[in-house]
Structures are given as structure tokens and as C-alpha cells.
N, C-alpha and C positions, 0 to 999 in steps of 0.2 A: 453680898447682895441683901437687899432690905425688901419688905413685901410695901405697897402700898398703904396698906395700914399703919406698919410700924412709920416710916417715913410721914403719915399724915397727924402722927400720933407728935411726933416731934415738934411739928413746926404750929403744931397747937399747943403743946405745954410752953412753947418757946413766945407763941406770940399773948397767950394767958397772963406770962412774966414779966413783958413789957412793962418798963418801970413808965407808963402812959401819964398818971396824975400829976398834975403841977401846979400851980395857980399862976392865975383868977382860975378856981374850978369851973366857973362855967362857960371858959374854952375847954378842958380836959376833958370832962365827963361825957360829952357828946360822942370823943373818941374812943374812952372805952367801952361806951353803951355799944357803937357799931362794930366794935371791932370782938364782941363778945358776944354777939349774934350768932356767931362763927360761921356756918356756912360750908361748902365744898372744899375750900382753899385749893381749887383747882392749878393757879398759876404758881405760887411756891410749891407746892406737891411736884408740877411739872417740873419745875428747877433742881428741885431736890433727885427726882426719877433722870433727867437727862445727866446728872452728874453722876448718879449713882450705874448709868451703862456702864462709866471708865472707870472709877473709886468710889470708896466705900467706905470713906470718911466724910460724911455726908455731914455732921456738927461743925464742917467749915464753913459751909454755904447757908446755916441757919440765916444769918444776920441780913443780906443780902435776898432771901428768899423772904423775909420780914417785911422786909423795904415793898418789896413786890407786893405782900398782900395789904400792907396800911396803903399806898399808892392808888390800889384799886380798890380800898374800900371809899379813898375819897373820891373817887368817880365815881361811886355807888351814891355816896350823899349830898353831890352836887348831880347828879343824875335824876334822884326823885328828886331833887328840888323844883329844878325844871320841868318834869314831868308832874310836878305836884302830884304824888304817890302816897297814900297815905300809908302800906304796909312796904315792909323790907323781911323777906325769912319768917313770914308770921306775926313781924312785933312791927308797934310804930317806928315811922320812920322819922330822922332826927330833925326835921321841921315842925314834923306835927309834935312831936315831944317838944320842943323846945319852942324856937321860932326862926326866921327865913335869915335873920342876920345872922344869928347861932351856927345855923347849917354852911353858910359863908364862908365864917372864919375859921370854926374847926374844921373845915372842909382844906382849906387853906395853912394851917395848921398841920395836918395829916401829909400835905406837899411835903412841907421841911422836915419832919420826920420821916418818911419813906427815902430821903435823900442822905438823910444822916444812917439809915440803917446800909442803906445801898454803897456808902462809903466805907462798909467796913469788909468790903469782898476783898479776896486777899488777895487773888491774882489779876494780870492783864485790868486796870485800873482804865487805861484810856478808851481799851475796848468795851469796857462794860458800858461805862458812863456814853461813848458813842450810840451803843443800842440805847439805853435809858431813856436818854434825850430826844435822840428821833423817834424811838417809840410814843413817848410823853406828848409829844406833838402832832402826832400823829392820830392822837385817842381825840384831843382837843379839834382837828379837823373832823373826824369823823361824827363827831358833836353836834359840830354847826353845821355837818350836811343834813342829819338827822336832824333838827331844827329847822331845816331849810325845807327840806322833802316835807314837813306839817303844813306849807302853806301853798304847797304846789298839788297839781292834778294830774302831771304831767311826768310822775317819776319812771323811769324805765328798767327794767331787770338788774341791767348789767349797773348803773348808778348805783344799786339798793347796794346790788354785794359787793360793791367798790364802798359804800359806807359802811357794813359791819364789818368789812378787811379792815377796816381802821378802827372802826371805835370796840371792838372788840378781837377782831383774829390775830393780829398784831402783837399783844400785851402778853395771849399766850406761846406767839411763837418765839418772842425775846425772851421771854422765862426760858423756855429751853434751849434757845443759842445761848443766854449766860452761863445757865448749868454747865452745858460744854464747854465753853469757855475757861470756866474757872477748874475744870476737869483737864485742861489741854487735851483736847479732842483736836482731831484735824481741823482746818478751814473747811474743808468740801466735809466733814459731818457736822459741823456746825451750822453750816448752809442747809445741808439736807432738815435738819432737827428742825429749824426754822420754815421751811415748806412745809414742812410735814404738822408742823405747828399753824401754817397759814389755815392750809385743809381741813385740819379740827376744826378750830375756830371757826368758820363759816359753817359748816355743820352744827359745832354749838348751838352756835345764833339762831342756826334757820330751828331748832330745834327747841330753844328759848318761845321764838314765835309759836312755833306749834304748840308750844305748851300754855302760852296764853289762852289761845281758845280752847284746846281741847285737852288740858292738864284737870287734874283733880285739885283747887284752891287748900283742900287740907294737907296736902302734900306739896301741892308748889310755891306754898307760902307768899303768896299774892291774890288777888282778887281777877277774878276770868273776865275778858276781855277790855282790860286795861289799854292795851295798844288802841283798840277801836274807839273807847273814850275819846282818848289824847290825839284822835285823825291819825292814825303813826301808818307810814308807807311799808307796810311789814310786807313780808316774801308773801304772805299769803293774799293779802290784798293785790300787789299788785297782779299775781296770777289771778287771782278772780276777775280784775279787770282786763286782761287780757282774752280769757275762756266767755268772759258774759254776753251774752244776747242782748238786743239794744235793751228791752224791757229791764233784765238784769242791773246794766250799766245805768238805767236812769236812778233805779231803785238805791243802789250803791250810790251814787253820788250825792240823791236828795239824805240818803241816813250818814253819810260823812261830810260832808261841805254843807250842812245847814244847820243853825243850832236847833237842840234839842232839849226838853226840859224833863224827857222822859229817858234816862242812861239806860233803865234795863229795856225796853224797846228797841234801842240802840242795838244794844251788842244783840238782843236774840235775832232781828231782822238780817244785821250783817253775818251772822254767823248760816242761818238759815240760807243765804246766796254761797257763801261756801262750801255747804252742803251739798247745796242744788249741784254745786258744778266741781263735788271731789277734791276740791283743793288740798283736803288733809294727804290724799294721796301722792297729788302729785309735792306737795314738801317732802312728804315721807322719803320720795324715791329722789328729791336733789340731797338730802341731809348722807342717804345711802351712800348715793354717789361722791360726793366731797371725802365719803368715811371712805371709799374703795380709793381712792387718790391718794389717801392720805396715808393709809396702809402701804401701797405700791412703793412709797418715798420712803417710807421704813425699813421695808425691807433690803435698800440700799446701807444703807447706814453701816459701816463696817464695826461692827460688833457682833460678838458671838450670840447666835441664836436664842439662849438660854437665859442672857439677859434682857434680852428685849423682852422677855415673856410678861413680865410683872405690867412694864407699861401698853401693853396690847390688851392686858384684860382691863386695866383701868380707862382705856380707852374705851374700849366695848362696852364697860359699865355706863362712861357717860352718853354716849350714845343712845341705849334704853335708859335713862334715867326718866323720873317721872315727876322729877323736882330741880 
């Protein structure tokens, strides 16, 4: 068994070494300015941790856990793009570095390399590339509903976490059915790792939102209330629009559906009606509750106790995390 660290420690010197540069350099360098960011590498970590339940030859799954994180860095830079995001981790982001076409094509670029890495998984090939796919597709729905939800008033609970099960819970619960996969794990623990990976993931998200408004920017490496800028149907908005008093509800509407020339108004007024009506709490106790789900599936998972431990505290970590 491997600790969390040592395992995170791997798939960062591994993807550091990525022979990335090629010409016309300025398709390349876009990709390894993002991908040298680095970040949590939460989805290859998971890959590596669900393989490491069964074996412990975890330098199989490098290549493939690879694939995973270039993959989801290019949904990070065609992500700001469309959100026109000027930070990523602190640093600019590869639009405002560069420019919108740049962000395009290495964005697109980063597709065929995450494909190429993702081809070199050793085992069950038709299986993997099955998840990959409907995964990959699945992130691209979730996209355009989040896109879709910026110009509607009308989004409802159950929509929102029907869109971040896709554009985000998804990515990490196929990281950890491939781990198993490539691990020959059962079908019914490969199923569970993947519920149990749904569960995170929503929790994540709703916990991403929280952290927009109420994270420290020196720590969460973005600028606070970024979602409110962009109109974004976040879990927290829409519970404010549910809990608000007519007055409330006017207030919210006129500071999201009308332009404004004043952004910091913006976000202290919207944030201020969140306030008003506890919103942090009530996220707090849905992020809780997804994390109690998600546990419950875990602890089916037939594997001895002992190894689960490593991935429950990483779990717990992201959970409080504060970035």
C-alpha cells in the first residue's frame, strides 16, 4: 500500500516528464504552462488510490492516470475560456496569457494527447475507452447545460446537480472505476467505486461553489465571487432563490439579470442576501450529506478495511479543503 502523498508524488514527477513540447511552439507551451500549474491532481490520485485497494504496482496505471489529468486540464482551459476567467491556481489563465484562438487549439491539442496517454492502459482496453468516451461526452453535456442555466431564471435544484453529475462528478467517478478496472476488481466494486465517486463529486462541486463566495482568494486561487459575475446557477443561488422573501427575490434578480458596471456591488449585494438567509449553511449540510452517501458506498466495497483507510482520509481532506 502507498500513502496519498507518495501516490500524488508519482503522477506529478510523471506528468512534470511529459515529453509535452513540439512545434509550432505556440501550440505546446500553452500546454505546459497549464499543466504546470499543477494543482490537486485529484482524478489521477483517485485512479491511482482505487487501483492501489487491489495492487500495488501502481507505475502501471501512471500513463493512463496521465491521460486523465491533461484530459481535465483541457476542460479547465476551454472552461475559463467561456467563462472568460482571468485567473486558474493563482496564475493567468491561458487566454489571457495568450489569446482566445491559442486557448482553442491547445485546448484541442490536449484532447489528442489525453487519448494517446489513455491508450497505453494495459488491461481491459474496450472497457476503459467505453468509460472514457461516455464519460468525455458527458462533461461536454454538462457544459451546455451550464451555459444554458446563464440565460434562464428558472433553473431548479434537481437540474443544477443533474449538471455538475456531469460536468464534474462523472470524470471523477470513471477515474476510479478505471483504477478498478485495470486492477481486475469485481464488476459490482467497480460499480460501487463509481457511486461512490458520483457522491464525491457532487459534494466537490457544491463545495467549489462554497468556496467561491466564502473561500479565502489567497488560498483558493481565484478571485471571490466569480460565479455571481458570470450569472452562474450555482447551488447557492438557487437556494437563496428558493428561501428569499418577495423583497429579497426582487433584489436578486435586479443584481443578476441586469447589467451592471459596478462588479464589486455586484458580488457584496448578492452575497449580503445569502447571508441574510444562511445559505452557507444550508450548502454546508447538502456537501455533508452527499459526503455521508458516499461513505455508506464505501464501506460496501469488498476490500479489507485497512486499505480503505488511506482513501477516506483523502477523502475527508477534500472535503475541508479550503482551496
Amino acid at each position: 500500500m502507498f500513502t496519498a502523498n507518495q501516490m500524488q508524488n508519482e503522477i506529478n514527477k510523471y506528468v512534470a516528464e511529459l515529453p509535452v513540447l513540439r512545434h509550432p511552439e505556440e501550440l505546446y507551451k500553452p500546454i505546459e504552462y497549464i499543466l504546470s500549474l499543477g494543482g490537486k491532481r485529484i482524478r489521477p490520485l483517485l485512479m491511482l488510490m482505487a487501483y492501489n485497494l487491489y495492487k500495488d504496482d501502481v507505475q502501471t496505471v501512471l500513463a493512463p492516470a496521465a491521460g486523465i489529468e491533461i484530459f481535465h486540464n483541457y476542460t479547465l482551459l476551454h472552461d475559463d475560456l467561456m467563462d472568460k476567467a482571468d485567473m486558474r491556481r493563482g496564475k493567468k489563465t491561458v487566454h489571457k496569457l495568450w489569446d482566445d484562438n491559442t486557448a482553442i487549439l491547445s485546448g484541442d491539442a490536449m484532447f489528442v494527447l489525453a487519448y494517446q496517454y489513455m491508450a497505453k492502459s494495459v488491461k481491459h482496453q474496450s472497457k476503459m475507452w467505453d468509460i472514457f468516451n461516455s464519460t468525455a461526452l458527458e462533461i461536454c453535456e454538462g457544459q451546455q447545460f451550464d451555459i444554458n442555466f446563464e440565460k434562464r431564471n428558472d433553473v431548479a435544484e434537481e437540474e443544477y446537480l443533474e449538471m455538475i453529475r456531469l460536468k464534474t462528478a462523472v470524470l471523477l467517478a470513471a477515474s476510479m472505476k478505471m483504477g478498478a478496472i485495470q486492477a481486475d476488481a469485481s464488476e459490482k466494486d467497480a460499480e460501487l467505486l463509481y457511486d461512490f465517486g458520483i457522491n464525491i463529486g457532487l459534494a466537490f462541486q457544491l463545495k467549489d461553489d462554497y468556496l467561491d463566495i466564502y473561500g479565502d482568494p489567497a488560498i483558493f486561487g481565484k478571485n471571490i465571487g466569480g460565479d455571481i459575475l458570470a450569472n452562474k446557477k450555482t447551488y447557492l443561488l438557487i437556494k437563496a432563490f428558493q428561501l428569499a422573501n418577495e423583497k429579497q427575490k426582487q433584489e436578486l434578480n435586479q443584481w443578476i439579470y441586469q447589467p451592471t458596471t459596478n462588479p464589486e456591488a455586484k458580488i457584496s449585494a448578492v452575497i449580503s442576501i445569502y447571508n441574510q438567509l444562511d445559505v452557507k449553511t444550508v450548502c454546508e449540510n447538502s456537501i455533508l450529506g452527499y459526503y455521508n452517501v458516499a461513505m455508506d458506498i464505501f464501506e460496501r466495497v469488498s476490500v479489507d478495511d485497512d486499505r480503505k483507510q488511506e482513501m477516506k482520509n483523502l477523502i475527508n481532506d477534500l472535503m475541508y479543503r479550503e482551496k
